[in-house]
DOTORMAR-279983 format. One line per field, with one value per residue (C-alpha): z, y, x; residue in one letter. Coordinates in steps of 0.25 Angstrom, whole numbers, plus 5000, padded with zeros to 4 digits. Layout:
<nodes>
w	c(Z,...)
v	c(Y,...)
u	c(X,...)
resn	c(A,...)
</nodes>
This chain:
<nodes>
w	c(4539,4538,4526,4519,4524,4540,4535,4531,4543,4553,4547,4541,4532,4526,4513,4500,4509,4502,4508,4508,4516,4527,4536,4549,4558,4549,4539,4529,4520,4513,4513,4512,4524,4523,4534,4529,4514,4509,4522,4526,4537,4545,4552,4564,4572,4585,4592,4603,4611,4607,4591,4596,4605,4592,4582,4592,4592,4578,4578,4588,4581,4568,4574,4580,4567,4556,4556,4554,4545,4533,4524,4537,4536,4546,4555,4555,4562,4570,4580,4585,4579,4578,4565,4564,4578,4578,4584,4574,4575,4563,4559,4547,4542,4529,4517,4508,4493,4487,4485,4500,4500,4499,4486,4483,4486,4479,4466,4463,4459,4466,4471,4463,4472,4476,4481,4489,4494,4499,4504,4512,4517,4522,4528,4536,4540,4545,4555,4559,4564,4569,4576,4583,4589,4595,4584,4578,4564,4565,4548)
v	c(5475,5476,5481,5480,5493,5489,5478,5489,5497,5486,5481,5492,5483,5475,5479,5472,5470,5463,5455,5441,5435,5440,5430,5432,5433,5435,5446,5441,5450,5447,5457,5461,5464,5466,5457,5446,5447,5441,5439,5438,5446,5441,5449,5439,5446,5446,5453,5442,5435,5422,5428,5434,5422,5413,5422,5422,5407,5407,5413,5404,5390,5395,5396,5384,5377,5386,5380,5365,5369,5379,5380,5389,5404,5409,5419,5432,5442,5442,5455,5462,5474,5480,5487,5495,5490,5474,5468,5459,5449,5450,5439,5439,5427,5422,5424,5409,5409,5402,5398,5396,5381,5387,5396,5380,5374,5385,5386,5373,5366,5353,5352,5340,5329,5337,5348,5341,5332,5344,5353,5341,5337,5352,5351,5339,5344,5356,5349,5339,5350,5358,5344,5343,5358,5355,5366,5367,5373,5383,5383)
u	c(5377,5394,5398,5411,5414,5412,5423,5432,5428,5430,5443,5451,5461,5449,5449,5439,5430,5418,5405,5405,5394,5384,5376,5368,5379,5391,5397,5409,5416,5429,5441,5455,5464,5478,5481,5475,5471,5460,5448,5434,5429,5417,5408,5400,5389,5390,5378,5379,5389,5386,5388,5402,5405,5403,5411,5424,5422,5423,5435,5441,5436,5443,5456,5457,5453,5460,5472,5468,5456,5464,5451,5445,5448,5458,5455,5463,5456,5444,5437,5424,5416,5405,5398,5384,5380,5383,5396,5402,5415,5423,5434,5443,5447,5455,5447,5447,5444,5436,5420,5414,5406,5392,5396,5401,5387,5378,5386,5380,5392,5396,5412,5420,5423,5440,5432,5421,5432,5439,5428,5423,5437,5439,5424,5429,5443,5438,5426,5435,5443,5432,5427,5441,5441,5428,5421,5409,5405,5393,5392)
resn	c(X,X,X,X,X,X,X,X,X,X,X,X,X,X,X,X,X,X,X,X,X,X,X,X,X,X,X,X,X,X,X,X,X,X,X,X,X,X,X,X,X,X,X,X,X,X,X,X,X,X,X,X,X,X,X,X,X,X,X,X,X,X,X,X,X,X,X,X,X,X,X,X,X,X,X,X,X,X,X,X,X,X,X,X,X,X,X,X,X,X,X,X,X,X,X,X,X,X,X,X,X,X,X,X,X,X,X,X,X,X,X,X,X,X,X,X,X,X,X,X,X,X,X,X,X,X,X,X,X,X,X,X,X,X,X,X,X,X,X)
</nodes>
């Protein structure tokens, strides 16, 4: 399990280095970094090629996307490690503020009509763009 003190470890400048989310194949911790403020750091296993060749492509289909789509974190830093035995691919990306769309849907309370508008025009603009680049969305 990577701790906040392998985050510090593996990336010297990170500083407030605090968990945010752990799944199957991913590790996210926000931090500090004085090259880029405020970011989130994820940690994607890859124990296989098909896991590395998936994270790279990650990287790849945010950059062709990022600058058409703003409400998608730029990416500012991406590499290879390996901690307590299991190769990881670790990308830091622009940290945004603010509730993430499940917090939205499991607080219960329904979005007035401006913001349902806007989170479904986003949601639109965004595949649309994906659609034109010839990429598709895992989540």
């Amino acid at each position: 399990m990577i701790t906040e003190a392998d985050v510090q470890q593996i990336i010297t400048d990170a500083q407030n280095v605090k968990s945010l989310s752990r799944g199957g194949q991913k590790v996210v911790f926000s931090a500090d970094r004085a090259a880029f403020g405020s970011v989130v750091i994820k940690f994607m296993i890859t124990d296989n090629p098909t896991k590395a060749s998936r994270a790279e492509r990650e990287v790849l289909a945010i950059n062709q996307i990022v600058d058409k789509c703003p409400n998608i974190p730029k990416i500012l830093e991406h590499s290879q490690c390996t901690l307590h035995g299991d190769n990881y691919f670790v990308i830091t990306e622009q940290k945004i503020d603010g509730d993430t769309l499940e917090q939205i849907i499991n607080s219960g309370t329904a979005l007035d009509l401006k913001s349902g508008v806007s989170l479904l025009e986003t949601l639109l603009t965004c595949g649309s763009i994906l659609e034109e680049k010839h990429l598709v969305h895992r989540d």
